[in-house]
Backbone as a ProteinNet text record, in pm:
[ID]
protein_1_A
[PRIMARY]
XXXXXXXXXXXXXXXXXXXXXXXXXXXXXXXXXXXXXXXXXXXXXXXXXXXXXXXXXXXXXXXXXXXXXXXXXXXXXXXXXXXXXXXXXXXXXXXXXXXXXXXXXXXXXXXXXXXXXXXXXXXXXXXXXXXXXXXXXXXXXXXXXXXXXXXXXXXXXXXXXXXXXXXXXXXXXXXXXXXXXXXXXXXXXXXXXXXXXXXXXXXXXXXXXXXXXXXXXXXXXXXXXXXXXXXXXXXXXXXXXXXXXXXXXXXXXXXXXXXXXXXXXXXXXXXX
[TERTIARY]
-3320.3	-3362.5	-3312.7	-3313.9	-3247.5	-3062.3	-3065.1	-2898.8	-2874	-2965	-2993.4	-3065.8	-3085.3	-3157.1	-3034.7	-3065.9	-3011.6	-2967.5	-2800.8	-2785.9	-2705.6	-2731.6	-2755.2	-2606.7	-2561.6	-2410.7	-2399	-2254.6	-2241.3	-2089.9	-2107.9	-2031.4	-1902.8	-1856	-1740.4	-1667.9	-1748.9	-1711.5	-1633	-1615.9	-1599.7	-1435.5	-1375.9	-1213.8	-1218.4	-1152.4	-1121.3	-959.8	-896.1	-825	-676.8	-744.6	-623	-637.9	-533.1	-504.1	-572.7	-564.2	-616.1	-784.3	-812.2	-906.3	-1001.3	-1109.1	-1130.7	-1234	-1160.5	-1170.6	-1258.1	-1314.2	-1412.6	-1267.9	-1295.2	-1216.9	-1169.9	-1293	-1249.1	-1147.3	-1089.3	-992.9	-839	-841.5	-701	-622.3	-503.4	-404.5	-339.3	-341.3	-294.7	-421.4	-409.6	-505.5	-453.6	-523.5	-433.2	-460.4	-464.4	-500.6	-621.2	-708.9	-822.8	-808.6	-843	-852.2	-791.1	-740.5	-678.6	-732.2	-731.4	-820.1	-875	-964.8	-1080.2	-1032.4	-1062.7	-1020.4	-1146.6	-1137.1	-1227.5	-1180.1	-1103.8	-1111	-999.2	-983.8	-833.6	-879.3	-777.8	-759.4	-616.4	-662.3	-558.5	-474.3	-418.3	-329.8	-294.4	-294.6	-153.4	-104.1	25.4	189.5	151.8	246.6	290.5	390.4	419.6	493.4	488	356	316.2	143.5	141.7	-37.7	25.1	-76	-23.1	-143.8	-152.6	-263.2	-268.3	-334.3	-370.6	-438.2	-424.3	-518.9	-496.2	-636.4	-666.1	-743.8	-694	-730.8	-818.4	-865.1	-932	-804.7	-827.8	-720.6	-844.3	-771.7	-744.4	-696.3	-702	-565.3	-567.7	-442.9	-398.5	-319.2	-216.6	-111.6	-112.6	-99.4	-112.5	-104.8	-216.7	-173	-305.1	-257.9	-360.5	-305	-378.9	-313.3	-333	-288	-223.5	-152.7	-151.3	-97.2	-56.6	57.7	119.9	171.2	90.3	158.5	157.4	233.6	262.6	346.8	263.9	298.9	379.9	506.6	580.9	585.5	584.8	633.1	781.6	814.7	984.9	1028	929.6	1013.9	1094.6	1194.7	1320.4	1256.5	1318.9	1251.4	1301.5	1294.8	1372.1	1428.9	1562.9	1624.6	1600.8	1548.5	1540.1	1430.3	1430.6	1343.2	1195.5	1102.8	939.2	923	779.7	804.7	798.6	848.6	919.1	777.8	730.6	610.1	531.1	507.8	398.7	478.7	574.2	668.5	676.3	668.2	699.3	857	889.2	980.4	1001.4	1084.8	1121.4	1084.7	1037.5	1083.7	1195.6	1285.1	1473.9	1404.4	1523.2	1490.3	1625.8	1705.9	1810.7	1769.2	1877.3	1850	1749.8	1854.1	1791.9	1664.1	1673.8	1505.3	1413.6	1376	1322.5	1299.1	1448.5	1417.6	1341.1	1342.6	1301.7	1133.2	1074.4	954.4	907.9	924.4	905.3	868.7	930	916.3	802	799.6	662.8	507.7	562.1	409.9	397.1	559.4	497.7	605.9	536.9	609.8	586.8	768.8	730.2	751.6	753	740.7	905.9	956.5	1073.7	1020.9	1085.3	1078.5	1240.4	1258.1	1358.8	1369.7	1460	1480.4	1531.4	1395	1497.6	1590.2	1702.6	1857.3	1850.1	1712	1677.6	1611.7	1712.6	1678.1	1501.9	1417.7	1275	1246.1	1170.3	1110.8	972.5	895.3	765.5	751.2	673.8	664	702.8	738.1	778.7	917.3	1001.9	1069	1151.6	1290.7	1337.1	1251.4	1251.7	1148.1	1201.3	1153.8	1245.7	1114.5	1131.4	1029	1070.2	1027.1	1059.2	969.2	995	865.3	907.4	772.6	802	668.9	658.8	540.8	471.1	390.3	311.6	249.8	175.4	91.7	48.6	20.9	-28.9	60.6	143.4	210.6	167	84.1	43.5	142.5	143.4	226.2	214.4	296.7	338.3	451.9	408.1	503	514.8	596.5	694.8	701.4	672.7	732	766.7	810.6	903	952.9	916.7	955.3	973.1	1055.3	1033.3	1070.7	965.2	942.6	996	1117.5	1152.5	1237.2	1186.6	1304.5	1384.6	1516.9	1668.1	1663.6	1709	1716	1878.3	1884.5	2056.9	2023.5	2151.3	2160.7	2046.5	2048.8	2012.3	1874.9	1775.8	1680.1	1589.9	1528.7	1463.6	1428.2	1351.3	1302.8	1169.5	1138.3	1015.9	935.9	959.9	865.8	941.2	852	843	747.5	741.3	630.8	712.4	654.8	700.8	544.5	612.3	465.4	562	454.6	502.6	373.6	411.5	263.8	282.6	214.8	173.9	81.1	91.9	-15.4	22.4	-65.8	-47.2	-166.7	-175.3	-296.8	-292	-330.2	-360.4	-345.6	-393.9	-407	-395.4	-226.1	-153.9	-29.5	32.6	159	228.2	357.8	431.5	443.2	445.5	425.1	278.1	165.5	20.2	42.3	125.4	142.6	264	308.3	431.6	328.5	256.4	184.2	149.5	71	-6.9	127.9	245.3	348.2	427	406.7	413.9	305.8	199.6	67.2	6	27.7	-25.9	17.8	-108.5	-77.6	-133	-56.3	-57.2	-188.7	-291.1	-437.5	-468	-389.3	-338.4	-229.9	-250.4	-78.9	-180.4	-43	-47.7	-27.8	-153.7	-145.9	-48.5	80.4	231.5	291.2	336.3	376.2	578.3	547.1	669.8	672.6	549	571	566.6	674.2	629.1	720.1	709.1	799.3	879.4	740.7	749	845.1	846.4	931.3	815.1	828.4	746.5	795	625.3	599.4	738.2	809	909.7	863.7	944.1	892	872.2	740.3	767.6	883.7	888.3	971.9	977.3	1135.4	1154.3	1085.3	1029.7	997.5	857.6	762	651.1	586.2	512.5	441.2	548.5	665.9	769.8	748.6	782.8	779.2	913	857.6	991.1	1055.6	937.7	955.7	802.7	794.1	644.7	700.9	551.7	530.2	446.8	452.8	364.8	277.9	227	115.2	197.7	240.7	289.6	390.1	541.1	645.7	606.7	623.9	618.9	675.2	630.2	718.1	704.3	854.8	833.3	769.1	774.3	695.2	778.7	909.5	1036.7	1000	973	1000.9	841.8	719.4	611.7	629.6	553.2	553.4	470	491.1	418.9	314.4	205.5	77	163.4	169.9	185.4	111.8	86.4	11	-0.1	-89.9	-118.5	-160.3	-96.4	-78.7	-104	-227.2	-252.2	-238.4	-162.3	-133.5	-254.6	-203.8	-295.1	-369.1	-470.7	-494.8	-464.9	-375.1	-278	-434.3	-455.6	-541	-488.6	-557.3	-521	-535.3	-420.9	-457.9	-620.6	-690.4	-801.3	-790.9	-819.7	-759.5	-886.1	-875.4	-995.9	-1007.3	-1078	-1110.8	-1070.1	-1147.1	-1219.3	-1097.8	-1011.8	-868.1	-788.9	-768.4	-679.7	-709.2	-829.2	-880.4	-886.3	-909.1	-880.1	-1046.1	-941.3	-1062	-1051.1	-1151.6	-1121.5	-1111.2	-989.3	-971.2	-1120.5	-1119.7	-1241	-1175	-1239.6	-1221.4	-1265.6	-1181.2	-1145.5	-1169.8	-1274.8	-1358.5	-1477.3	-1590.5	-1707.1	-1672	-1759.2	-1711	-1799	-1761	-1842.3	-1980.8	-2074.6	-2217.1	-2322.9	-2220.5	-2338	-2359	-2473.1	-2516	-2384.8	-2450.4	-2332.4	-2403.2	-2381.6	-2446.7	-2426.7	-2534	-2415.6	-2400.2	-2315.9	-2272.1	-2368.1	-2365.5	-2511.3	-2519.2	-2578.3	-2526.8	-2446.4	-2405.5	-2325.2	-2413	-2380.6	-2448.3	-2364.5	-2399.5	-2324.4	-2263.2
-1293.2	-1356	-1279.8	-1133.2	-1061.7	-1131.3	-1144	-1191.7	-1309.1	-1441	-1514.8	-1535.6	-1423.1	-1420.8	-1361	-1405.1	-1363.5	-1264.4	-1206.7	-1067.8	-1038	-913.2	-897.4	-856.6	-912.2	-932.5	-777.7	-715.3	-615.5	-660.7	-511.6	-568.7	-509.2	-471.2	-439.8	-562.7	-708.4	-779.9	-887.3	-868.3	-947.1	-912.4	-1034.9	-1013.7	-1125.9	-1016.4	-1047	-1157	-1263.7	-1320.5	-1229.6	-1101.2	-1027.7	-913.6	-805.8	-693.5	-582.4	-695.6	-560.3	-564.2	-452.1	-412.6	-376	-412	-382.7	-232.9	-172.4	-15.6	3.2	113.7	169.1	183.6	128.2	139	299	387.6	523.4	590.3	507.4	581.6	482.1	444.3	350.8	493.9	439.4	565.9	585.8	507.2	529.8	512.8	650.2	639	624.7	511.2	513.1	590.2	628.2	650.9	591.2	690.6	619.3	515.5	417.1	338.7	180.2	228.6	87.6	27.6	-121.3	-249.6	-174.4	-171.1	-151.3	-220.1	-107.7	-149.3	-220.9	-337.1	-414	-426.8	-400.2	-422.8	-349.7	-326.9	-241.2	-312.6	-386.8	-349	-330.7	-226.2	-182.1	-215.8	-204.8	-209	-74.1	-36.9	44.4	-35.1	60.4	40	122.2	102.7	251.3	374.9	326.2	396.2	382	348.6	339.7	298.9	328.5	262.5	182.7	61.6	19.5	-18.5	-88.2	-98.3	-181.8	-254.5	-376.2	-360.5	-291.9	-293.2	-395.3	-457.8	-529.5	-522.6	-518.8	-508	-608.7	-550.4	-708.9	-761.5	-924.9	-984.4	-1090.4	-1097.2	-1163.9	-1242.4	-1365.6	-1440.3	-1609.4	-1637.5	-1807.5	-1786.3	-1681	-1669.6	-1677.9	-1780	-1763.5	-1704.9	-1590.8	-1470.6	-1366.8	-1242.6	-1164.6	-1043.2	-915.3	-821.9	-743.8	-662.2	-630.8	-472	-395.5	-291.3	-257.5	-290	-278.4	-144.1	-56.8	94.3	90.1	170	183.8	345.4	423.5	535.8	534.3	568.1	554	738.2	726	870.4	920.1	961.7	994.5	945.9	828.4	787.3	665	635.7	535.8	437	328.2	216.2	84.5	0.5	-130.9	-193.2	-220.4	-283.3	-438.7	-481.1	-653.2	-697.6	-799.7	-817.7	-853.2	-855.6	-852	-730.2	-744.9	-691	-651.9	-600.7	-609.3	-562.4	-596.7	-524	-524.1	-351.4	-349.3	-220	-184	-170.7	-218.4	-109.5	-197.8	-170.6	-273	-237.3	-196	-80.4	-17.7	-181.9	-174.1	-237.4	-228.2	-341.6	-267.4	-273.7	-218.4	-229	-264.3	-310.3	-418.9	-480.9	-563.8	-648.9	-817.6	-824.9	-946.3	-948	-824.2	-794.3	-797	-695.7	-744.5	-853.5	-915.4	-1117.1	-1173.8	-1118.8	-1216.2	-1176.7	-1040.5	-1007.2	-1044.7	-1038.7	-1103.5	-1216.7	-1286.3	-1489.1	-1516.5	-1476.8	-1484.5	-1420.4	-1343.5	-1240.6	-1278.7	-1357.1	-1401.7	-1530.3	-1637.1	-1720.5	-1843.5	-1876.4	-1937.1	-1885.5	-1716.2	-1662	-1599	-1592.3	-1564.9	-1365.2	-1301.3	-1185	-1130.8	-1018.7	-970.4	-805.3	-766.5	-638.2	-502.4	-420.1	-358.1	-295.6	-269.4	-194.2	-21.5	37.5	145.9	214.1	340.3	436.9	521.6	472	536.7	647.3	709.6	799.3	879.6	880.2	909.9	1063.2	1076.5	1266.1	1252.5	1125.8	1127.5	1096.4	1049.4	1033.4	883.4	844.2	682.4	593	464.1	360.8	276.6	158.6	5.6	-109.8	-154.8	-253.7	-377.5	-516.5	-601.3	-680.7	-684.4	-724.1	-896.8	-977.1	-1096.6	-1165.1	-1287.6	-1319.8	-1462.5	-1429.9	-1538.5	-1671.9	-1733.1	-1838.7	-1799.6	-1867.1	-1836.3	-1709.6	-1712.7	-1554.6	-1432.5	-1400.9	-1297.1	-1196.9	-1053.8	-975.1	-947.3	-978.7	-926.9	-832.6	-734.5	-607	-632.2	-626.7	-552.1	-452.2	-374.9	-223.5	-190.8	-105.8	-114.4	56.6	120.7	264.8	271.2	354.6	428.4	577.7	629.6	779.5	886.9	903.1	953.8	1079.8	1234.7	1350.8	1329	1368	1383.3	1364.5	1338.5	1392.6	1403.6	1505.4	1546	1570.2	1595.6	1675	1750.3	1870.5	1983	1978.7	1878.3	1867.5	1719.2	1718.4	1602.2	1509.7	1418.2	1315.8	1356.9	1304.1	1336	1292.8	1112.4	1009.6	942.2	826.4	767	718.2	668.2	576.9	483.6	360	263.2	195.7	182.6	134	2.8	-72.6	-238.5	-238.1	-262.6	-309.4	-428.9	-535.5	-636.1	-661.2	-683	-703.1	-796.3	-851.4	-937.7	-921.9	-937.2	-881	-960	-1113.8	-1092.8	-1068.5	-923.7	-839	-732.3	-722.4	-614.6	-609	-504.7	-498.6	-447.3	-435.4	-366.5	-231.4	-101.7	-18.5	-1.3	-25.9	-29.5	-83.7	-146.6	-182.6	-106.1	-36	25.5	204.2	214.4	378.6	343.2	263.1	272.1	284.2	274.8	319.4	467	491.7	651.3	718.1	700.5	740.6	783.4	677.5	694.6	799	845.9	940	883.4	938.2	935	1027.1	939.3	949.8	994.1	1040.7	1058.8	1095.1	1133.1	1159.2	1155	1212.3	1204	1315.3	1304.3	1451.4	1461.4	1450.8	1448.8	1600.5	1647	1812.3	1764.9	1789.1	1780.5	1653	1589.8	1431.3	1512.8	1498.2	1514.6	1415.2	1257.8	1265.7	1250.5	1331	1324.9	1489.9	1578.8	1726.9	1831.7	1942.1	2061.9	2038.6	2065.3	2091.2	2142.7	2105.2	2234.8	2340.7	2440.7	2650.3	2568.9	2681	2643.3	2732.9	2707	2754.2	2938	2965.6	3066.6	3174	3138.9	3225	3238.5	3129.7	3152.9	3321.6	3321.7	3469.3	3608.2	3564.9	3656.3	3688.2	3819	3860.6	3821.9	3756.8	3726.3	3602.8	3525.9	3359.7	3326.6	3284.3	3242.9	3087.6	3032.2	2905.5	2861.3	2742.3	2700.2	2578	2556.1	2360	2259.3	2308.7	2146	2247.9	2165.2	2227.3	2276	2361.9	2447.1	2399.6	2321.7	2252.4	2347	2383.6	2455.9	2415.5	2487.7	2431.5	2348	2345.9	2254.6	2144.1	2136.7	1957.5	1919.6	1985.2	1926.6	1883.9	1745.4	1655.7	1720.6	1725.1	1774.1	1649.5	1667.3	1547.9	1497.7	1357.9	1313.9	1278.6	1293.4	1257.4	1089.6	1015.6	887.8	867.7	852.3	821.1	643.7	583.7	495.6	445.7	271.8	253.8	228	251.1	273.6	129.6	71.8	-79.6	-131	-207.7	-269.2	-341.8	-312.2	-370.4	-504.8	-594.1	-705.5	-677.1	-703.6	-710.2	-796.1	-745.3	-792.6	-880.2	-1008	-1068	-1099.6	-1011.7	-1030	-1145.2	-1250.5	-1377.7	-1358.4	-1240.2	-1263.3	-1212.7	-1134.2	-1058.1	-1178.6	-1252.8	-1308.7	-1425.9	-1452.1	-1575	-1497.1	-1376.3	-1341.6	-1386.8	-1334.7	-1383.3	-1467	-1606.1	-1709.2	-1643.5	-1718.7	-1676.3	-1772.5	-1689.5	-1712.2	-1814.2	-1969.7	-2040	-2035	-2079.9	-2046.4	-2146.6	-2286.5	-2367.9	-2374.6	-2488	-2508.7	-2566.6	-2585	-2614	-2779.7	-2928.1	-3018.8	-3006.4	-3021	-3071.4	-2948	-2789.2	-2672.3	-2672.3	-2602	-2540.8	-2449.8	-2445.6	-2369.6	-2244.7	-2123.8	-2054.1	-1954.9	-1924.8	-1834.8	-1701.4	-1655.5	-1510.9	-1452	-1281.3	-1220.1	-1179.3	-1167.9	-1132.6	-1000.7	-979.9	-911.1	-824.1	-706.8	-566	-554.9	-562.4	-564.2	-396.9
5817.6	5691.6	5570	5583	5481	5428.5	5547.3	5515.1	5457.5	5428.5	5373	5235	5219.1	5081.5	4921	4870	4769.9	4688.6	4702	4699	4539.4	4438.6	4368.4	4323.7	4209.1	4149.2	4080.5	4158.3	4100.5	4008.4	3886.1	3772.1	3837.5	3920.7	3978.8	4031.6	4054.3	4157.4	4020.5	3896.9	3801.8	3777	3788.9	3745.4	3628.8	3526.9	3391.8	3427.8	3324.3	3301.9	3275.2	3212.6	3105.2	3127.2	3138.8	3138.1	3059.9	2874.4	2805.4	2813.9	2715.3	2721.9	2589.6	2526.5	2400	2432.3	2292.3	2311.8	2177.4	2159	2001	1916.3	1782.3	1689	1679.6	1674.6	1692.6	1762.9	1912.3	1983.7	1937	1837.8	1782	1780.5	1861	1789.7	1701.6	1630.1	1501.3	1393	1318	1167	1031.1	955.5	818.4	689.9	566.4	504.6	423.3	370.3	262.4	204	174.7	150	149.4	311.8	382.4	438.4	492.2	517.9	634.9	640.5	790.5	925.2	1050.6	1125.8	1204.7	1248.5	1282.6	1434.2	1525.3	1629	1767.9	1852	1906	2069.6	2104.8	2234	2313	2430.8	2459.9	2624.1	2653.6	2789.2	2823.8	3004.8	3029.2	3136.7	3101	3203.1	3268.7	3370.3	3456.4	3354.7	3278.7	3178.4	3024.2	3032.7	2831.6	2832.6	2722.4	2690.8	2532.4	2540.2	2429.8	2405.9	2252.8	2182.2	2040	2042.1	1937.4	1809	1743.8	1597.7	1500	1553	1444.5	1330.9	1206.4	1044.6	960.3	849	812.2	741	764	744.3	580.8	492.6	403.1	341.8	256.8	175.2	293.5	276.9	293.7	415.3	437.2	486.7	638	742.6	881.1	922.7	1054.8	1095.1	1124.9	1151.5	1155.4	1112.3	1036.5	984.6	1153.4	1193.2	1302	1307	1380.9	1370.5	1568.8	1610	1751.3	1755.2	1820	1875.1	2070.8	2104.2	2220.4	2231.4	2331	2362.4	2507.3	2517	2676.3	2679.8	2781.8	2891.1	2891.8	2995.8	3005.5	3050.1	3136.5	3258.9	3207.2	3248.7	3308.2	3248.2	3079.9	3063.6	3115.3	3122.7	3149.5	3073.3	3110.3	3019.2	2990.2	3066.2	3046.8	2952.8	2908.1	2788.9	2858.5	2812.8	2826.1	2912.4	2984.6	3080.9	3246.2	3285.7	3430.3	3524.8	3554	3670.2	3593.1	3608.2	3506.9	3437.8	3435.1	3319.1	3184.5	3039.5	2918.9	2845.1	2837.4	2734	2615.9	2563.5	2416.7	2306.4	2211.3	2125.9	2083.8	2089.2	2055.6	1837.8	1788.5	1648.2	1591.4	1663.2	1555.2	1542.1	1436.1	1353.6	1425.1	1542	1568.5	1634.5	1677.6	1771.8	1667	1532.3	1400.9	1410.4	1332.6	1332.5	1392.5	1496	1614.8	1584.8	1578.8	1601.3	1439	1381.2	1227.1	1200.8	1251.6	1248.3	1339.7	1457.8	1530.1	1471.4	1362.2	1349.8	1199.9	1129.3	960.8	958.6	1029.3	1043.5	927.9	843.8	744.5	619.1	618.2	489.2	504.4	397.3	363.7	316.9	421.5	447.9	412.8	360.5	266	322.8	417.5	506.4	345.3	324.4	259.1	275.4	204.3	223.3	225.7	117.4	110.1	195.2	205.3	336.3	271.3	340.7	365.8	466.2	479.2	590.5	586.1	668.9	615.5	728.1	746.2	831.6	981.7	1013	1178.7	1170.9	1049.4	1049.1	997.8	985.2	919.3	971.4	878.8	917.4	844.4	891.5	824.2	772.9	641.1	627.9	565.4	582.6	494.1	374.7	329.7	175.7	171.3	159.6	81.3	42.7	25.9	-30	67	64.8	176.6	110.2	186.3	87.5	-26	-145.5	-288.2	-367.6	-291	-380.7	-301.4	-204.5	-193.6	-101.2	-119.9	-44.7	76.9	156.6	297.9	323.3	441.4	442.7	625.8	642.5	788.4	808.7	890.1	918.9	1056.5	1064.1	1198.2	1212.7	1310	1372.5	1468.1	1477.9	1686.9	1655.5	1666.8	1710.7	1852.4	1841.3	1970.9	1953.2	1957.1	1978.1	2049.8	1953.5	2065.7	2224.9	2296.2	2422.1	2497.8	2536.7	2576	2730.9	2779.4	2897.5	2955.7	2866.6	2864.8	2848.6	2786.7	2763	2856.3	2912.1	2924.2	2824.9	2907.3	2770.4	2753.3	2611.7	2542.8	2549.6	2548.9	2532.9	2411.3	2349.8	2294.8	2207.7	2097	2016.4	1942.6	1997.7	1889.8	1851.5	1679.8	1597.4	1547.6	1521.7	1421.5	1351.2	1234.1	1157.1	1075.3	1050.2	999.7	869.7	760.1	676.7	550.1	513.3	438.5	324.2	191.6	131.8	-39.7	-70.3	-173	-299.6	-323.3	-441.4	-443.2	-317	-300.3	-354.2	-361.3	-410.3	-295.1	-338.9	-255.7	-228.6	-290.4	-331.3	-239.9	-264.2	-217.1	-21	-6.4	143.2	202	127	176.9	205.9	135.2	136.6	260.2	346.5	499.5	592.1	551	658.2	604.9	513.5	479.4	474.9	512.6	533.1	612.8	755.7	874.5	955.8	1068.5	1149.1	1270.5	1378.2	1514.7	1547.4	1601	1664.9	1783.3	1880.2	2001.4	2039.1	2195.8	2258	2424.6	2475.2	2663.4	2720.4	2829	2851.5	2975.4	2942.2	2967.3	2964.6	3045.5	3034	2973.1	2854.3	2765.5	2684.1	2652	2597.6	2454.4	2379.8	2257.2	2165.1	2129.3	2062.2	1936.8	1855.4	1728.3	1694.9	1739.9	1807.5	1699.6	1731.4	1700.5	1556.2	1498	1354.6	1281.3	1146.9	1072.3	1069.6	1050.3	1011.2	873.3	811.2	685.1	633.7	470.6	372.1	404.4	378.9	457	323.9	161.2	112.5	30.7	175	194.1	249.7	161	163.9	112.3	72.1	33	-101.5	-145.6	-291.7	-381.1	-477.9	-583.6	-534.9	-481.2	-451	-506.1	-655.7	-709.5	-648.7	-608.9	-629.1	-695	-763.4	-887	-844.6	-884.8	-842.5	-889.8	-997	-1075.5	-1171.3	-1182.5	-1280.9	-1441.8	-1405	-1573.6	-1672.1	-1792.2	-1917.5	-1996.7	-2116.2	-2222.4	-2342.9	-2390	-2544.3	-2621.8	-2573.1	-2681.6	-2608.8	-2440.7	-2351	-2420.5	-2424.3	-2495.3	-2637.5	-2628.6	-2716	-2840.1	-2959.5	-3075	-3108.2	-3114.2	-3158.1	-3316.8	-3258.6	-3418.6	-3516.1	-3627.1	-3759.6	-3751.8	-3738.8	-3783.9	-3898.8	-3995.5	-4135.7	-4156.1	-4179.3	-4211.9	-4392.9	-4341	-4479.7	-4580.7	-4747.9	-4844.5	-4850.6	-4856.5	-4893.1	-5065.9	-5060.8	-5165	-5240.5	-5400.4	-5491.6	-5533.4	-5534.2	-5622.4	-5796	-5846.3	-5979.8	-6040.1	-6110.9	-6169.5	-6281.3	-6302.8	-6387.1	-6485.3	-6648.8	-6695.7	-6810.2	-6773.3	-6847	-7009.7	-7051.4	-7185.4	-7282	-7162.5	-7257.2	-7260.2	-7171.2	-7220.3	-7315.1	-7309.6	-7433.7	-7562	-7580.6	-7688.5	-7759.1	-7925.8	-8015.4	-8094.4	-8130.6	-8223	-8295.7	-8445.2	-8554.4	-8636.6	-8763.3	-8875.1	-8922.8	-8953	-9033.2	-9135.7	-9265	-9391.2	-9457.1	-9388	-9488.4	-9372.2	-9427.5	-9369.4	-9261.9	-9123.3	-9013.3	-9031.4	-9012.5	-9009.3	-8929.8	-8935	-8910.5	-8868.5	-8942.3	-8947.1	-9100.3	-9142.9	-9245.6	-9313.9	-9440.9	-9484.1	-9577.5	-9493.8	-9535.1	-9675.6	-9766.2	-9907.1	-9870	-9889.5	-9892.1	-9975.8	-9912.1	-10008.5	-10117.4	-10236.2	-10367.5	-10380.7	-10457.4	-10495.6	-10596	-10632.7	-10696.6	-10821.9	-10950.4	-11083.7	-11035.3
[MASK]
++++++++++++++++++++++++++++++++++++++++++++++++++++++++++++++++++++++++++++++++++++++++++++++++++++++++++++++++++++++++++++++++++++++++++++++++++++++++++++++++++++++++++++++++++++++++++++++++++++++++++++++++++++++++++++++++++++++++++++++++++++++++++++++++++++++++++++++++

């Protein structure tokens, strides 16, 4: 009778549709700077040769879409060359031109996106973005990296990071959506014996802590490049001439007979 009775659902016995996985906003690997759109959501996947990961932003405005931030960390190992991906293998994001194109139109489809020509680079290194304007006018930015140290002969491979970010905003500018891709930092790594592949910190400046190398906060101006306060000399208020009635009427002259219908008065006597 035990074996007939009703046996109690364990959460192991549950198969999901999809691979990924929704994770605490806290473990996103990538962090942006103060005062960028909130991250409202991340989920993630692994490969046999990458972890990848979904950040999603608050999204704002008219423009079809979701603000979005695609990172993916690979290993050393051997990637695939064929497009999507192969097993459970991921593929490099390629970053020519047409691979862009291609990932652009799917993620801001509709909006006339404009590749800039100007060489950028933020602390991991060159990076590519395209600027244009979405529904109502509002700004949309592209960005596009892959993070990977050299690798020769002589050296193994490092790994990889490729980031894509997405955003669209409103009562953004360009300038203001271009700082979250010179901004951001890598939130993570793999505990990979040699994954590094952003490469060891620079030495600093060779005449740090050295005598007869001052460094200053902010450039020293002389007293000639400072501006002298100028005098605001406000104009005098202009008088109207005063125009006085009684000068210019003057004075009646004395008439020299009786005037009709007054009295006529006598002059006072006179003193012998």
């Amino acid at each position: 009778m035990a074996g007939c009775g009703e046996q109690r659902l364990s959460e192991t016995e549950l198969v999901t549709a999809t691979r990924w996985l929704s994770v605490e906003p806290g473990r996103a690997m990538i962090a942006l700077p103060p005062g960028s759109p909130p991250i409202i959501g991340v989920t993630q996947r692994g490969y046999e040769n990458a972890i990848a990961q979904t950040i999603s932003l608050a999204t704002r405005g008219r423009t079809p879409g979701e603000n979005t931030i695609q990172v993916a960390f690979f290993t050393a190992a051997d990637l695939p060359e064929s497009t999507g991906v192969e097993g459970n293998l991921l593929k490099l994001p390629g970053i020519d031109d047409f691979a862009v194109a291609q990932d652009m139109e799917e993620r801001l489809s509709g909006v006339a996106m404009a590749p800039s020509a100007v060489f950028v680079q933020n602390k991991y290194g060159p990076f590519g973005y395209a600027f244009g304007r979405g529904t109502g006018g509002e700004a949309c930015l592209y960005a596009w990296q892959r993070i990977a140290d050299g690798d020769s002969v002589f050296r193994p491979r490092s790994g990889a990071v490729s980031v894509r970010m997405r955003i669209c905003d409103p009562t953004a500018t360009e300038a203001s959506l271009l700082r979250l891709a010179y901004e951001y930092s890598l939130n993570a790594s793999l505990r990979r014996s040699g994954w590094s592949p952003a490469g060891d910190a620079p030495a600093p400046a060779s005449g740090l802590g050295q005598a007869g190398a001052p460094i200053y906060p902010l450039p020293q101006a002389s007293t000639e490049d400072v501006p002298k306060p100028r005098r605001v000399t406000r104009p005098r208020p202009v008088r109207e001439p005063r125009i006085e009635a009684d000068r210019f009427q003057g004075t009646q002259p004395v008439p020299d007979r009786p005037m009709a219908g007054y009295p006529t008065v006598p002059p006072p006597p006179t003193t012998p």
